[in-house]
C-alpha angles and dihedrals in degrees: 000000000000117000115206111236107224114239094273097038079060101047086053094049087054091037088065100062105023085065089044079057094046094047089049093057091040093061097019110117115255133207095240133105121217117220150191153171106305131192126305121212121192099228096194077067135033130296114209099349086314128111092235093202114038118183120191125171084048152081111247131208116224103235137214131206117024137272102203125192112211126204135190117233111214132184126279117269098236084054112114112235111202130193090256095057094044092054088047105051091041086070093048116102075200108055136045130213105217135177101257089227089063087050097040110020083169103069135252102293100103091206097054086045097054079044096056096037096051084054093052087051088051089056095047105039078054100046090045083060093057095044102053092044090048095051088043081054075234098118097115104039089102088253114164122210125201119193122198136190135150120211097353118106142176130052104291099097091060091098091054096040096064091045094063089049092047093048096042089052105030109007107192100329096258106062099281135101128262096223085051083219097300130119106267117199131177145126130222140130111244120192127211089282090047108247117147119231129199133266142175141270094034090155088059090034089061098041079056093051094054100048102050082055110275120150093171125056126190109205128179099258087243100063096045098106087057090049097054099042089081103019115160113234109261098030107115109201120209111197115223136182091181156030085240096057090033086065096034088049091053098036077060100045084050095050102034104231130094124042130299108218106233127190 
């Protein structure tokens, strides 16, 4: 015999599974990484007690100002990432939901990915030499170049990278300093004919950049319309494809004539 549940008794009866689904999402693990502003290292200093560019076989300029590379922090890979974080963190100025395939292209395993990231660093600690001595027409004068820096790994630094070789070694050409004594932040690969490539977490990387002091911000062009769409207010960014623009944009920020590219 089939009783007929009256209009609330059935509600009650789909109410029941349909919140067991919706708890389910709500603490199920998702494939997604949270992050936020990370840390921020002058290179043309030291970065925890350690000269983080070192130049030998050459005369070296003493700088002013600060070129600093930024970073994002995200969380672990082995760190379960739930609906409610994700919702969250997607209405936070602050934090970023990422794939965590964007965040971590090497896999789960934290040791494979240190791995992988300290290798990243390597490559590009070695392509932004080349870069810088290339563009300085300096490549075969026998200079050695030593980078250093503790806890940060992959390839965005490169940019930055060059710039402090370049500084330390040429300045600005005429006897005065690329950064023109301010502090300099920014983020992009390079490779060994110094052009910038593009990363990720440009929108953290500039809210670090402004609160460890900068007031100028290099970003790879394509990412410019990222970069802007959280801007903090007093951070000025200066779009580059190369090594090449990324020196001319801030000789003529220093000086004060020519054109500084803008997004």
């Amino acid at each position: 015999m089939l009783t007929r549940l009256t209009r609330p008794q059935a509600l009650a009866v789909c109410a029941a599974p349909v919140a067991a689904l919706l708890a389910t999402a709500v603490l199920a693990p998702l494939p997604f990484s949270v992050a936020q502003p990370g840390m921020t290292a002058d290179v043309l200093g030291e970065n925890k007690g350690q000269q983080v560019i070192t130049i030998s076989g050459a005369d070296v300029r003493k700088t002013t100002g600060q070129l600093r590379m930024t970073t994002i922090e995200a969380t672990s890979p082995d760190t379960r990432v739930n609906l409610t974080q994700v919702i969250d963190s997607w209405f936070r100025t602050d934090e970023a939901v990422m794939p965590r395939d964007a965040v971590y292209p090497s896999g789960d395993d934290v040791q494979e990915i240190e791995q992988y990231n300290r290798k990243q660093m390597k490559e590009s600690q070695d392509e932004a030499t080349r870069a810088a001595l290339k563009y300085l027409g300096r490549e075969n004068e026998g200079i050695d170049v030593g980078l250093k820096l503790a806890d940060v790994g992959g390839p965005s630094a490169g940019l930055l990278f060059s710039l402090g070789i370049v500084d330390k070694l040429d300045g600005d050409g005429s006897g005065g300093d690329l950064t023109g004594g301010r502090v300099v932040a920014g983020t992009g690969t390079i490779d060994a004919g110094g052009r910038v490539g593009a990363v990720g977490g440009v929108p953290l990387k500039t809210q670090a950049a402004k609160r460890d002091g900068a007031t100028v911000f290099l970003v790879p062009r394509d990412e410019c319309g990222e970069a802007k769409a959280e801007l903090p207010k007093g951070l000025r960014l200066v779009p580059v494809t190369t090594l090449k623009g990324a020196v001319d944009a801030l000789v003529a920020l220093e000086k004060g004539t020519g054109k500084v590219p803008a997004c």
